[in-house]
PQR file with spaces between the fields and no chain letter, atoms N, CA, C, O and H, PARSE charges and radii, in Angstrom:
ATOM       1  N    UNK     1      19.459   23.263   24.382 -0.4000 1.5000
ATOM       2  CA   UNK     1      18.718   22.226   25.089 -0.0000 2.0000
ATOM       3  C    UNK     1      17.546   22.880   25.801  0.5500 1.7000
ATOM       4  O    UNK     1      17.556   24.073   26.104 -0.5500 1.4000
ATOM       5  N    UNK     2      16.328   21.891   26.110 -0.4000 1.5000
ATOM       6  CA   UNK     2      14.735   22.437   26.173 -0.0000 2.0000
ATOM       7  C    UNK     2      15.056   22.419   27.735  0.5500 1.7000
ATOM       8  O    UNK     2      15.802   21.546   28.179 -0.5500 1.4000
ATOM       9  H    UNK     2      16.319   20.921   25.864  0.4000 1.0000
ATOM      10  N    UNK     3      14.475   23.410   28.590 -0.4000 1.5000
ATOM      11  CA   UNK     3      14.518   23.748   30.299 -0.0000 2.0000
ATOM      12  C    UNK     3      13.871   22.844   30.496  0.5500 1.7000
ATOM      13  O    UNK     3      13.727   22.720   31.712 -0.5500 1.4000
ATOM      14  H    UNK     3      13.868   24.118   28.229  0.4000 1.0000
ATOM      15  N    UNK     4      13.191   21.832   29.761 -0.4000 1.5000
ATOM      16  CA   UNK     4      12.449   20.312   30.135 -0.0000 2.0000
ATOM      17  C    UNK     4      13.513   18.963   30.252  0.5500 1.7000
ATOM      18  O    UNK     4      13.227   17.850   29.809 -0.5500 1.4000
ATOM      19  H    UNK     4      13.308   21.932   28.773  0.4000 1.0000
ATOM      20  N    UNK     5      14.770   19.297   30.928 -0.4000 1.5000
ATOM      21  CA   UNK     5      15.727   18.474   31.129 -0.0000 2.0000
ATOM      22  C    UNK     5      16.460   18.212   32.538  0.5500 1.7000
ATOM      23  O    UNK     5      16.541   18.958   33.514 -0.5500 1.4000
ATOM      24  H    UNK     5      15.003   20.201   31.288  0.4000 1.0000
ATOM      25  N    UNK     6      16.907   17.070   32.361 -0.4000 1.5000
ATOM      26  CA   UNK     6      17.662   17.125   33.788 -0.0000 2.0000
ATOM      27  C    UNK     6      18.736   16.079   34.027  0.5500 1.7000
ATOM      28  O    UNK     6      18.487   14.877   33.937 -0.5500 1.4000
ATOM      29  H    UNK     6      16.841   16.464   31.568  0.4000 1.0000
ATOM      30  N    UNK     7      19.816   16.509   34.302 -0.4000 1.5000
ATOM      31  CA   UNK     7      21.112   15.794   34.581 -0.0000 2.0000
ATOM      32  C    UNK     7      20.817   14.636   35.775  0.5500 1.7000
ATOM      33  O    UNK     7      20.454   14.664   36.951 -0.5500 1.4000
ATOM      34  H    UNK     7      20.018   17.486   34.375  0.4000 1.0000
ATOM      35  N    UNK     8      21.237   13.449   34.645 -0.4000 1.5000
ATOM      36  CA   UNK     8      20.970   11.889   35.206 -0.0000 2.0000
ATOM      37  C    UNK     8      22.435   11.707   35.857  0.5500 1.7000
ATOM      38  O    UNK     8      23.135   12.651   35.490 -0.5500 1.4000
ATOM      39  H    UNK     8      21.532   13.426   33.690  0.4000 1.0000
ATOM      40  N    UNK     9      23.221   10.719   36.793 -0.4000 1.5000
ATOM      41  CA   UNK     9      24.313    9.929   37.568 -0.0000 2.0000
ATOM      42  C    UNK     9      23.623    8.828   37.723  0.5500 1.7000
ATOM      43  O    UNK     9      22.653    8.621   38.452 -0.5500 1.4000
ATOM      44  H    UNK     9      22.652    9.953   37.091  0.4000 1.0000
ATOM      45  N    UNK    10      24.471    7.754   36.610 -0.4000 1.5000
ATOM      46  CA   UNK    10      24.268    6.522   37.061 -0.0000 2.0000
ATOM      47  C    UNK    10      25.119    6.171   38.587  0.5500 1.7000
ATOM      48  O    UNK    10      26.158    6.758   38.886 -0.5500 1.4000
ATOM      49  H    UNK    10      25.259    7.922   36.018  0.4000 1.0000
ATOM      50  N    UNK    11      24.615    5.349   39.270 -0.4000 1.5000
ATOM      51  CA   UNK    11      25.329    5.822   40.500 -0.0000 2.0000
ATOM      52  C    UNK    11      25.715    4.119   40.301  0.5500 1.7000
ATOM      53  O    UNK    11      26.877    3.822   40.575 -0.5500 1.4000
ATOM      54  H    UNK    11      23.771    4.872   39.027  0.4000 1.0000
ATOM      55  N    UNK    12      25.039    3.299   39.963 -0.4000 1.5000
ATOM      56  CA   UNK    12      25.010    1.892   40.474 -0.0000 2.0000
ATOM      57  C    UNK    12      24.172    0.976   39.593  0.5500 1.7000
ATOM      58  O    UNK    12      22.945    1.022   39.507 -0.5500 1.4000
ATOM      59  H    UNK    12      24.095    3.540   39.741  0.4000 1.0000
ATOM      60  N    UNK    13      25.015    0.102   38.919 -0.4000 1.5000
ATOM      61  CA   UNK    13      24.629   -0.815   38.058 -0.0000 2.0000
ATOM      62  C    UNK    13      24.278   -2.381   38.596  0.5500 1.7000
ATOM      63  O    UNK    13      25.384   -2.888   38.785 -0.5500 1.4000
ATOM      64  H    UNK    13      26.012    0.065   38.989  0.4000 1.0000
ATOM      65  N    UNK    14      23.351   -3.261   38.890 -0.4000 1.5000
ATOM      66  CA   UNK    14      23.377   -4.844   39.415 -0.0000 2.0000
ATOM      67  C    UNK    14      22.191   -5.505   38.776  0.5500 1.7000
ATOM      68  O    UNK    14      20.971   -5.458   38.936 -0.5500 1.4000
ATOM      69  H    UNK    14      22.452   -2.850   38.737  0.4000 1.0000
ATOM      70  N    UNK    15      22.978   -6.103   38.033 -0.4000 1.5000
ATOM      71  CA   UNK    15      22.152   -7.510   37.500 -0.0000 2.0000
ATOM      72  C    UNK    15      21.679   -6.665   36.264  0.5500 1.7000
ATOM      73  O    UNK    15      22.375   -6.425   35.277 -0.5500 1.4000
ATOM      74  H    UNK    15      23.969   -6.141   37.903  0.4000 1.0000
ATOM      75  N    UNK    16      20.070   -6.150   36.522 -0.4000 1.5000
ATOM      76  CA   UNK    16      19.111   -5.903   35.556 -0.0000 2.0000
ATOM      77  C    UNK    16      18.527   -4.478   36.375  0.5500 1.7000
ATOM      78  O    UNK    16      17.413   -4.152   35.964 -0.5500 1.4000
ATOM      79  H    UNK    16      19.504   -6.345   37.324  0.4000 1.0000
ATOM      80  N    UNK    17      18.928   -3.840   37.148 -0.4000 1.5000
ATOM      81  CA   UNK    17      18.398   -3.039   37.758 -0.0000 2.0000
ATOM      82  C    UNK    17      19.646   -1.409   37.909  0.5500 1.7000
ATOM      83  O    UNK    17      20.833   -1.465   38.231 -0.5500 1.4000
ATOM      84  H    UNK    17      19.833   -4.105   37.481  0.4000 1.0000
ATOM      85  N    UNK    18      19.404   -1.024   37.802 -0.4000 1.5000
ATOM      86  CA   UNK    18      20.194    0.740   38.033 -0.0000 2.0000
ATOM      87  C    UNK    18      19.880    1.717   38.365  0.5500 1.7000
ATOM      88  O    UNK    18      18.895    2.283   37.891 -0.5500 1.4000
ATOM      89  H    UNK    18      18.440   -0.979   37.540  0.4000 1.0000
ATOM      90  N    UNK    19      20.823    2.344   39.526 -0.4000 1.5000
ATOM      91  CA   UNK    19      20.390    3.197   40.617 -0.0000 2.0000
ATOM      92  C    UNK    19      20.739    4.436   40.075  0.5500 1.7000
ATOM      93  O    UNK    19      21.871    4.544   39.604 -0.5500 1.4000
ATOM      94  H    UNK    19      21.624    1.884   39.911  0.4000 1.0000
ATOM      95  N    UNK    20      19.847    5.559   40.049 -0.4000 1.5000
ATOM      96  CA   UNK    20      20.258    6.936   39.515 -0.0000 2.0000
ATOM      97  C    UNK    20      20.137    7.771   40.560  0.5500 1.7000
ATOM      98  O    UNK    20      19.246    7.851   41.405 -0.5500 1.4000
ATOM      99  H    UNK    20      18.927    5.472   40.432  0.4000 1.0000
ATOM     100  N    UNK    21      21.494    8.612   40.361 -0.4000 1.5000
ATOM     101  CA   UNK    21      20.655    9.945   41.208 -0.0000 2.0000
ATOM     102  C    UNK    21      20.208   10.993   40.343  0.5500 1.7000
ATOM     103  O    UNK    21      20.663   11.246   39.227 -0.5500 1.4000
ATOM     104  H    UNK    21      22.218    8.548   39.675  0.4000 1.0000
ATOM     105  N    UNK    22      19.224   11.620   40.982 -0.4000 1.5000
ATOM     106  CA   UNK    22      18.687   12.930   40.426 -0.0000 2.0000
ATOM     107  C    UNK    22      18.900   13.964   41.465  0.5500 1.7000
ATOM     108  O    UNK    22      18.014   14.017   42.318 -0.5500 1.4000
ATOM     109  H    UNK    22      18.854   11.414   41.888  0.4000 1.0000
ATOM     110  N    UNK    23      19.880   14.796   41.578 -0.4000 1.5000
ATOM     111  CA   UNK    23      20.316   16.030   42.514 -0.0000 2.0000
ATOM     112  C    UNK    23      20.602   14.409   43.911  0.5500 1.7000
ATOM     113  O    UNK    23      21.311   13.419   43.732 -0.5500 1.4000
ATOM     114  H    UNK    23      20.600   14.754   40.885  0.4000 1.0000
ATOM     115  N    UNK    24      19.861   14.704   44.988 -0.4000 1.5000
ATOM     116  CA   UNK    24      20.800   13.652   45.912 -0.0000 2.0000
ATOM     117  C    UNK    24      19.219   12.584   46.647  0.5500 1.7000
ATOM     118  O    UNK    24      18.957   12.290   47.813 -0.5500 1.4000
ATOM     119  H    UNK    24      19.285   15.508   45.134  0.4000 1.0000
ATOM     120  N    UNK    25      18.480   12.268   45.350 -0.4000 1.5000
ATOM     121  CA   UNK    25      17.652   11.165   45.419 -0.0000 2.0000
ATOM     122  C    UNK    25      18.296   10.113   44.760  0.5500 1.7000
ATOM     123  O    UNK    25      19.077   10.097   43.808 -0.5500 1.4000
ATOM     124  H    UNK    25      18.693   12.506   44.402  0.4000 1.0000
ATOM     125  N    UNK    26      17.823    9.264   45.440 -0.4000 1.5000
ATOM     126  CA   UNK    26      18.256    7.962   44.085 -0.0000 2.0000
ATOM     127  C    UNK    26      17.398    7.227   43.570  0.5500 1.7000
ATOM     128  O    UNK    26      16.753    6.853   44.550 -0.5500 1.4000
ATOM     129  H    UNK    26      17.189    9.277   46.213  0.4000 1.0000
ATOM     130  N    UNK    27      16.966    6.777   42.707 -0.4000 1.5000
ATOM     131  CA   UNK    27      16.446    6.326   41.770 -0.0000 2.0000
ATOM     132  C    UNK    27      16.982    4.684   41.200  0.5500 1.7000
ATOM     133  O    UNK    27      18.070    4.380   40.711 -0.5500 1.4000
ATOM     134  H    UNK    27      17.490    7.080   41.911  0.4000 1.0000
ATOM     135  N    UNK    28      15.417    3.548   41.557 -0.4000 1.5000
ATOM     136  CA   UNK    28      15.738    2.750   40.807 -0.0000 2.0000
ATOM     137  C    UNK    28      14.907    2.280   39.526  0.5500 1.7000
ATOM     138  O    UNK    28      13.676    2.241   39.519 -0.5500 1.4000
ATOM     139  H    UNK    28      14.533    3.795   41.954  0.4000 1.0000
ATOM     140  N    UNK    29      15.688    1.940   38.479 -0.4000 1.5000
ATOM     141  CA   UNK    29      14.782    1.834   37.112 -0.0000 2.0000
ATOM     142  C    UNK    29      15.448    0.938   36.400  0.5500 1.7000
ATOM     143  O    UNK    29      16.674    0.851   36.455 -0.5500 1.4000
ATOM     144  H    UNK    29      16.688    1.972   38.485  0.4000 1.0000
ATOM     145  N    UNK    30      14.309   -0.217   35.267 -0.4000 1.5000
ATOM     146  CA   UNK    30      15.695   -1.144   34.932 -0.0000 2.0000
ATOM     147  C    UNK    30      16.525   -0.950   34.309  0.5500 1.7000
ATOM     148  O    UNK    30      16.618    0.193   33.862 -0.5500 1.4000
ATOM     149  H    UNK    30      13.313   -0.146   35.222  0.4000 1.0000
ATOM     150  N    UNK    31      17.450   -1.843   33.989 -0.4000 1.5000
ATOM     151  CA   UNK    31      18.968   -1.016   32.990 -0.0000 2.0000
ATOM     152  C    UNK    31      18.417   -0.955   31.472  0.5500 1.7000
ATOM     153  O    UNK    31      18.822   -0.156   30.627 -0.5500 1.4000
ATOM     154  H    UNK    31      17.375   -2.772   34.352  0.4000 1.0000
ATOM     155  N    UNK    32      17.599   -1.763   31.307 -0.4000 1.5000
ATOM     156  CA   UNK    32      17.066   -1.346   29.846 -0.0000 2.0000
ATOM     157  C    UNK    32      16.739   -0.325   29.025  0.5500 1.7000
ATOM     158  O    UNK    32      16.848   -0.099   27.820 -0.5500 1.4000
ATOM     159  H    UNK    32      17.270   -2.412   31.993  0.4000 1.0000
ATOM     160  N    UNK    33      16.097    0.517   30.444 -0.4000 1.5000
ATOM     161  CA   UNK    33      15.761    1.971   29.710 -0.0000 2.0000
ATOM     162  C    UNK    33      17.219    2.724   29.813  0.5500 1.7000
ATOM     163  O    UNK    33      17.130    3.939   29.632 -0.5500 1.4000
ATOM     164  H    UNK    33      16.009    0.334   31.423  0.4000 1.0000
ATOM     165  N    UNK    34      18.609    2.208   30.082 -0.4000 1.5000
ATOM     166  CA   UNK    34      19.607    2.965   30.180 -0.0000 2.0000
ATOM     167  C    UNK    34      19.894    3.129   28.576  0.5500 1.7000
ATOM     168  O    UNK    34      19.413    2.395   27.712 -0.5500 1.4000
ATOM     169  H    UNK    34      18.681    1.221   30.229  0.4000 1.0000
ATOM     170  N    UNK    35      20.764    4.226   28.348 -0.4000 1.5000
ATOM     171  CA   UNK    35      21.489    4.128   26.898 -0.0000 2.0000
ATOM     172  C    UNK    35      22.653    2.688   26.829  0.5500 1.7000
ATOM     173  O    UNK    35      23.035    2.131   27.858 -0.5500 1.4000
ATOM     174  H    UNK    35      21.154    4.822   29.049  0.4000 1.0000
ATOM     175  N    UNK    36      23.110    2.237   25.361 -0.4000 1.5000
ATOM     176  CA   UNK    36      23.550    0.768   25.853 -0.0000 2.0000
ATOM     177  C    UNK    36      24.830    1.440   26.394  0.5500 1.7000
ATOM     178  O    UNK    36      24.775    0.953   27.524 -0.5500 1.4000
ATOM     179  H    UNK    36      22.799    2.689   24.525  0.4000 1.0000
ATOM     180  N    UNK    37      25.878    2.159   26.412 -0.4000 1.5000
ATOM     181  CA   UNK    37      27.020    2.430   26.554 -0.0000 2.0000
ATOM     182  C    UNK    37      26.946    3.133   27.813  0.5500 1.7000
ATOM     183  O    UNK    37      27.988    3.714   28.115 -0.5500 1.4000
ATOM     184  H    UNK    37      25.923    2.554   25.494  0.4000 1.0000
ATOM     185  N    UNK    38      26.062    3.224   28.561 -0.4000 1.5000
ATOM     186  CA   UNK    38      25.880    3.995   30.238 -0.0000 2.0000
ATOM     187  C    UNK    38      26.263    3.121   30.723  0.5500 1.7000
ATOM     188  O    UNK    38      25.955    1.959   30.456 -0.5500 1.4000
ATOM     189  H    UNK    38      25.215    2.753   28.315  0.4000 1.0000
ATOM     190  N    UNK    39      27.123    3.543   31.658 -0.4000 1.5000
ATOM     191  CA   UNK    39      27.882    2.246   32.722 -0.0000 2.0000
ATOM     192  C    UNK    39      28.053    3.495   34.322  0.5500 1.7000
ATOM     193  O    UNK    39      27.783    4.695   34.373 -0.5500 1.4000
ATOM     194  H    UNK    39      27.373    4.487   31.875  0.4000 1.0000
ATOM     195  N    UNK    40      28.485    2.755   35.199 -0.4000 1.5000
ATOM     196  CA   UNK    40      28.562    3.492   36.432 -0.0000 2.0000
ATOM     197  C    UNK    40      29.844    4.467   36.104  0.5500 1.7000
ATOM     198  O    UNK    40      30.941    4.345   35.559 -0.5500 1.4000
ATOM     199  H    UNK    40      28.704    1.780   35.158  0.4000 1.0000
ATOM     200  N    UNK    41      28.955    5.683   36.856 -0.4000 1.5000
ATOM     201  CA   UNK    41      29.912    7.092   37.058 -0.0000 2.0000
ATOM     202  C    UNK    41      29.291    7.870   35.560  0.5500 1.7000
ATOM     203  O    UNK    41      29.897    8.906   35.286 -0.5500 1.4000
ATOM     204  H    UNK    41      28.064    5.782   37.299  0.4000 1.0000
ATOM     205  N    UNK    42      28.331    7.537   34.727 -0.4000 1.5000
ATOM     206  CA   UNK    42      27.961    8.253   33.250 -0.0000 2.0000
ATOM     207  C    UNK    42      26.996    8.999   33.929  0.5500 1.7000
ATOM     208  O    UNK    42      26.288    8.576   34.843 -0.5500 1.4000
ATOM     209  H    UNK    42      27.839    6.695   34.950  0.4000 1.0000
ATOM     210  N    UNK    43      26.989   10.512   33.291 -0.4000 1.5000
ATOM     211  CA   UNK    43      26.194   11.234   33.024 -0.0000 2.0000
ATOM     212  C    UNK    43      25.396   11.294   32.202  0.5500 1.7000
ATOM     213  O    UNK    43      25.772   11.651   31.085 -0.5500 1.4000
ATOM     214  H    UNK    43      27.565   10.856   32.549  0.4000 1.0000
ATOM     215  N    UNK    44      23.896   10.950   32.435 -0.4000 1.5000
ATOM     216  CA   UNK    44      23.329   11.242   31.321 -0.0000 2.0000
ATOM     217  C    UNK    44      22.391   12.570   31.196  0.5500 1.7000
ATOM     218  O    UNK    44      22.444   13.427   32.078 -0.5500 1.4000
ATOM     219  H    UNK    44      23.591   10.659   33.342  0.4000 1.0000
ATOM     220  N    UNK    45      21.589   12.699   30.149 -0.4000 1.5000
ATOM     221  CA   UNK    45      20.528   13.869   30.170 -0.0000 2.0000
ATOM     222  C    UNK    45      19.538   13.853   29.953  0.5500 1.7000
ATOM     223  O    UNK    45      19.406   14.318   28.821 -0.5500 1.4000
ATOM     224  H    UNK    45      21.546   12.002   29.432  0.4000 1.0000
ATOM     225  N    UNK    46      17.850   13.351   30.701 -0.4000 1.5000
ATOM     226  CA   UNK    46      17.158   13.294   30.463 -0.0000 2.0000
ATOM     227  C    UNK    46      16.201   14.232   30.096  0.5500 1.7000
ATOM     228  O    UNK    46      15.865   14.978   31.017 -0.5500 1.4000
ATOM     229  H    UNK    46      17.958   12.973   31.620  0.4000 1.0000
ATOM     230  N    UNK    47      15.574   14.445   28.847 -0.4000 1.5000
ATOM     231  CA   UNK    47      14.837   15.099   28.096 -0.0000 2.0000
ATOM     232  C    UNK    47      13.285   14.821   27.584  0.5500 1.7000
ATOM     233  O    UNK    47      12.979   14.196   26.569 -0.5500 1.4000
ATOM     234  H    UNK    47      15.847   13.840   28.099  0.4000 1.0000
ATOM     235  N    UNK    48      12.513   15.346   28.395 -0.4000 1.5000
ATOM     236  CA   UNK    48      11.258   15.051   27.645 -0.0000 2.0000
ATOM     237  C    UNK    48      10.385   16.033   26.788  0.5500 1.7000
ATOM     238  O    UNK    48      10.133   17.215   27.024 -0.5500 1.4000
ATOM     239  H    UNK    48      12.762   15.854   29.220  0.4000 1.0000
ATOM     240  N    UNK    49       9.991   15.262   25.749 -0.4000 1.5000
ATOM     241  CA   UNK    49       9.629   16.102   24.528 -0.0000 2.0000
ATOM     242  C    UNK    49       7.825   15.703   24.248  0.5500 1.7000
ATOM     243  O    UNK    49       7.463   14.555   23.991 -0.5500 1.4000
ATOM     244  H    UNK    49      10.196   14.303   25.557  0.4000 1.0000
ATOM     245  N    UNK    50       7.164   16.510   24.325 -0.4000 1.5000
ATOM     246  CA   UNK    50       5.773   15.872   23.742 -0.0000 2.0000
ATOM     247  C    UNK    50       5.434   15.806   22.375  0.5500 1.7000
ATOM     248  O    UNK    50       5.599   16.710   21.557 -0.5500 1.4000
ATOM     249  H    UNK    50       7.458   17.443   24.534  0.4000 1.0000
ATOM     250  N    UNK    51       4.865   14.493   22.131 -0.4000 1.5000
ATOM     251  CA   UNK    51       4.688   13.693   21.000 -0.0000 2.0000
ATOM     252  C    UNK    51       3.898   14.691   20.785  0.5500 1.7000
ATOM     253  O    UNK    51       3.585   15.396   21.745 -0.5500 1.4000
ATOM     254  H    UNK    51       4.731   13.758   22.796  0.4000 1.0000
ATOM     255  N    UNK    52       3.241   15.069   19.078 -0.4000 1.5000
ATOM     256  CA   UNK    52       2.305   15.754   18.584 -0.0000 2.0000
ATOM     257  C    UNK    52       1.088   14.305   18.389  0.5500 1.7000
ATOM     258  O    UNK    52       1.135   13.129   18.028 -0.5500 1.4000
ATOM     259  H    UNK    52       3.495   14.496   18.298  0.4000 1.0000
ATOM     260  N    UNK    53       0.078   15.280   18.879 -0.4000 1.5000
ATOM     261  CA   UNK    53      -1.262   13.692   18.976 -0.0000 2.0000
ATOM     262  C    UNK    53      -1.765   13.692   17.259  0.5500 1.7000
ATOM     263  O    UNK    53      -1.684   14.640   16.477 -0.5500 1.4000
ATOM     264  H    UNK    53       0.039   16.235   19.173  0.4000 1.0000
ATOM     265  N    UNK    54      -2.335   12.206   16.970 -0.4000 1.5000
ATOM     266  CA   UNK    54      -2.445   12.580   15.638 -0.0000 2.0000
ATOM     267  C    UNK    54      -2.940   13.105   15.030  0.5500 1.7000
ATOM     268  O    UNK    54      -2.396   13.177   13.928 -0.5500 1.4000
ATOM     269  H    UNK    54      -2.400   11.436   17.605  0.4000 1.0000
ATOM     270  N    UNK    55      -4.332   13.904   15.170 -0.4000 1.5000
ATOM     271  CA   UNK    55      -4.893   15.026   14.457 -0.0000 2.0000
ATOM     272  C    UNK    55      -3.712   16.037   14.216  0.5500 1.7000
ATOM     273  O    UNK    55      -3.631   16.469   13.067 -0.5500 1.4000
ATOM     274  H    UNK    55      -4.773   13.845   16.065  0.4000 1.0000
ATOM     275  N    UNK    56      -2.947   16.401   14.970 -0.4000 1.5000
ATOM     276  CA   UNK    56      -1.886   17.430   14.517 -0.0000 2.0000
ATOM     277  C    UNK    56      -1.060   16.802   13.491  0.5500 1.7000
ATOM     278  O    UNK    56      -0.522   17.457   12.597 -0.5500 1.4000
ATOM     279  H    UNK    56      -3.012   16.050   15.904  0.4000 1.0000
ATOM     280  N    UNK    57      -0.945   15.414   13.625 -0.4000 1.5000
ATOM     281  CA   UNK    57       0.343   15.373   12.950 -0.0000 2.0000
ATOM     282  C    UNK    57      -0.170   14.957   10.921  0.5500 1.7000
ATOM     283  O    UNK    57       0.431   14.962    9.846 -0.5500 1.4000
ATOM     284  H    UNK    57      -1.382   14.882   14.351  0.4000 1.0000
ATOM     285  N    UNK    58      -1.657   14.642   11.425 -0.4000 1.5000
ATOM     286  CA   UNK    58      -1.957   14.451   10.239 -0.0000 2.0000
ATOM     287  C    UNK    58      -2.681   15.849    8.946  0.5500 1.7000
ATOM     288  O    UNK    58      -2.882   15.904    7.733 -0.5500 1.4000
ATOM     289  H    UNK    58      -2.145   14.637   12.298  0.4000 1.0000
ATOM     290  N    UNK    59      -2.904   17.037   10.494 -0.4000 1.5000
ATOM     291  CA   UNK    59      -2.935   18.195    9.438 -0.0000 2.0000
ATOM     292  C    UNK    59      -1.457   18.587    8.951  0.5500 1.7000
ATOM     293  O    UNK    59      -1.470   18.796    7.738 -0.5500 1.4000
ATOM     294  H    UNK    59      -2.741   16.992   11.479  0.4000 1.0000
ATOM     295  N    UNK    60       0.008   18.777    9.611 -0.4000 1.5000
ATOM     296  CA   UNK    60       0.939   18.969    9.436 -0.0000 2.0000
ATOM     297  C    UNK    60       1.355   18.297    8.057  0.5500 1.7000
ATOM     298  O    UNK    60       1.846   19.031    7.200 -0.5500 1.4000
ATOM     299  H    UNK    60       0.018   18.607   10.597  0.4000 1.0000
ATOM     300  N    UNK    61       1.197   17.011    7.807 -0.4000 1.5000
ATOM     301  CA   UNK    61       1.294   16.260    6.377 -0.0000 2.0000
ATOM     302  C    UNK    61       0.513   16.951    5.094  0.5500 1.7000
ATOM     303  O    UNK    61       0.884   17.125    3.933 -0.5500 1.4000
ATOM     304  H    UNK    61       0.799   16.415    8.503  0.4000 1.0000
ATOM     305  N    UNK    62      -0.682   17.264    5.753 -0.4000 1.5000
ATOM     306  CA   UNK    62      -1.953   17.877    4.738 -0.0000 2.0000
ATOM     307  C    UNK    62      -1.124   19.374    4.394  0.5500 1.7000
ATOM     308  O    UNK    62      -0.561   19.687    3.345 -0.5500 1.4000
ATOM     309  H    UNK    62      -0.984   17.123    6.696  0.4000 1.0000
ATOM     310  N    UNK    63      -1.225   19.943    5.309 -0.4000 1.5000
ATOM     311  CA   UNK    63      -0.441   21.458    4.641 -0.0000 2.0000
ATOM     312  C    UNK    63       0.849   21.191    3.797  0.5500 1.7000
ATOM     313  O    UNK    63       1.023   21.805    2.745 -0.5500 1.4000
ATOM     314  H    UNK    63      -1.682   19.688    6.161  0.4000 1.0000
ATOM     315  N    UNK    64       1.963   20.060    4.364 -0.4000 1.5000
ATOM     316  CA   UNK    64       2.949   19.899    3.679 -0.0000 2.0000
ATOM     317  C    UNK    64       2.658   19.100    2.023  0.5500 1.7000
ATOM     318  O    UNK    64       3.310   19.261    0.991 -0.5500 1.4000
ATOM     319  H    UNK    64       1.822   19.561    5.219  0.4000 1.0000
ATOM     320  N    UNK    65       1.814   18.487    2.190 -0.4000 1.5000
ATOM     321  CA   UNK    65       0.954   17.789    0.517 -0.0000 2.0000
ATOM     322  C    UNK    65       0.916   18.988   -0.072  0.5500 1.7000
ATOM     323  O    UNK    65       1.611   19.389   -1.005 -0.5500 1.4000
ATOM     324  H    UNK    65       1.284   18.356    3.029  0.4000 1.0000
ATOM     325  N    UNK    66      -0.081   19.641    0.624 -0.4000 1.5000
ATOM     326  CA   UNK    66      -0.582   20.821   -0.107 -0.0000 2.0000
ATOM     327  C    UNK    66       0.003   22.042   -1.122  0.5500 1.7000
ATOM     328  O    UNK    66      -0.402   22.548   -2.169 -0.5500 1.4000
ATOM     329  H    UNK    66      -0.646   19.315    1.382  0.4000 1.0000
ATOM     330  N    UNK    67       1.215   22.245   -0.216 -0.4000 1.5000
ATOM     331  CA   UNK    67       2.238   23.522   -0.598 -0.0000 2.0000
ATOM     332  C    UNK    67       2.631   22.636   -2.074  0.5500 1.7000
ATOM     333  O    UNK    67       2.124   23.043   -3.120 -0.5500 1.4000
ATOM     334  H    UNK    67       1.545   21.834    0.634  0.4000 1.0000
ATOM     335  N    UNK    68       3.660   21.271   -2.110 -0.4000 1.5000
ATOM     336  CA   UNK    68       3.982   21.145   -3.390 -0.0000 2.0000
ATOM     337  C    UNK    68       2.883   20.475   -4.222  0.5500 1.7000
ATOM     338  O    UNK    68       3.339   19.494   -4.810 -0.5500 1.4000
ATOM     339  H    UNK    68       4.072   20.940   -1.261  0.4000 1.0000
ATOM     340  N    UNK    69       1.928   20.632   -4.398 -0.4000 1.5000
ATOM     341  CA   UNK    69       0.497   19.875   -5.408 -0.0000 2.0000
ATOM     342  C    UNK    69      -0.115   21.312   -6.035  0.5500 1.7000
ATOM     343  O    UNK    69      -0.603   22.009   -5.146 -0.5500 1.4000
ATOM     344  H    UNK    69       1.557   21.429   -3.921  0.4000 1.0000
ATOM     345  N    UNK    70      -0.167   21.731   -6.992 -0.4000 1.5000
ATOM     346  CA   UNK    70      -0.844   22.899   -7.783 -0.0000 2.0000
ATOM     347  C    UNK    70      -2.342   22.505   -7.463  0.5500 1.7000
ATOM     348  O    UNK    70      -3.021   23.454   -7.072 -0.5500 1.4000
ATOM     349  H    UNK    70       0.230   21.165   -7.715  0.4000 1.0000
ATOM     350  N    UNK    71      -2.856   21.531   -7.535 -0.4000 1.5000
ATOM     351  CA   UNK    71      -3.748   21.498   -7.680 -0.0000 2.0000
ATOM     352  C    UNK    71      -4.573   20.962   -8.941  0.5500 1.7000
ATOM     353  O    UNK    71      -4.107   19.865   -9.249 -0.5500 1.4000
ATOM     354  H    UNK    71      -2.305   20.760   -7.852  0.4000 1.0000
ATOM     355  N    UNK    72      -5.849   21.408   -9.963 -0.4000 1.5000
ATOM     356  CA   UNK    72      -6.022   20.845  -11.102 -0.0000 2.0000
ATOM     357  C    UNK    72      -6.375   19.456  -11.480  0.5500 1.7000
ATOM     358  O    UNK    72      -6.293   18.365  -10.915 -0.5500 1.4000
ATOM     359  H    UNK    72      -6.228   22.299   -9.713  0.4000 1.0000
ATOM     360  N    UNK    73      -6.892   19.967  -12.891 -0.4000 1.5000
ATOM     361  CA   UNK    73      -6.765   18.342  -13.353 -0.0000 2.0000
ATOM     362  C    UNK    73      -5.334   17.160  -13.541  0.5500 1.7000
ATOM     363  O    UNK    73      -4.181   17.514  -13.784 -0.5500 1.4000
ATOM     364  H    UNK    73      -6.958   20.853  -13.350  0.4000 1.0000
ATOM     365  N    UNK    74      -5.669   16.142  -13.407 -0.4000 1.5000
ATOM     366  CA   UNK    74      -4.899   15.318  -13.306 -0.0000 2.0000
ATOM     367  C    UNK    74      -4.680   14.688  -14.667  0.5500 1.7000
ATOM     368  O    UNK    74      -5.708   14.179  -15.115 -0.5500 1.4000
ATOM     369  H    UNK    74      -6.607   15.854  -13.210  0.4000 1.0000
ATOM     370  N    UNK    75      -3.606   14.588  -15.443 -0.4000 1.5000
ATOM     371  CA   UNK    75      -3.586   14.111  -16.984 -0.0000 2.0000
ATOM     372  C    UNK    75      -2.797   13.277  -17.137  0.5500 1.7000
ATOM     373  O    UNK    75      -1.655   13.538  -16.758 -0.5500 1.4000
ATOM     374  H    UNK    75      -2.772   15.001  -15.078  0.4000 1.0000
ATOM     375  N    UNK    76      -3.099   11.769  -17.826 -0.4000 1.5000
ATOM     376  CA   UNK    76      -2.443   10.553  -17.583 -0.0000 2.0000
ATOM     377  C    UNK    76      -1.774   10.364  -18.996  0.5500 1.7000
ATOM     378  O    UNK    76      -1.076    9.375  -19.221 -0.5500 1.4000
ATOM     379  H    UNK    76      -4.027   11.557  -18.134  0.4000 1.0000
């Protein structure tokens, strides 16, 4: 697991709203962004990962085209 993480406690579930702690803050955010099976007393693990922006992701495709295509004429 990436050192870009951090141990979630649902502390408190009501209505549409859920209280987290993070170390001994608490945190409110709606339950939507919870996982569906988080209920009070779950640990979760929040992880953030950065998206590749799309110029990267569209050279990443291009090199991967590239490697299996020889190249050449094309013969139908």
């Amino acid at each position: 697991m990436s050192d870009d993480s951090v141990l979630l406690f649902v502390d408190e579930i009501e209505d549409d709203v859920a209280w987290l702690l993070v170390g001994e803050k608490r945190h409110q955010v709606p339950r939507t962004v919870l996982p569906f099976a988080a209920r009070e007393g779950t640990w979760l693990r929040l992880s953030v990962v950065r998206a590749p922006d799309e110029a990267q992701e569209i050279e990443t495709r291009r090199q991967r085209l590239t490697r299996v295509d020889p190249g050449g004429k094309v013969k139908l």
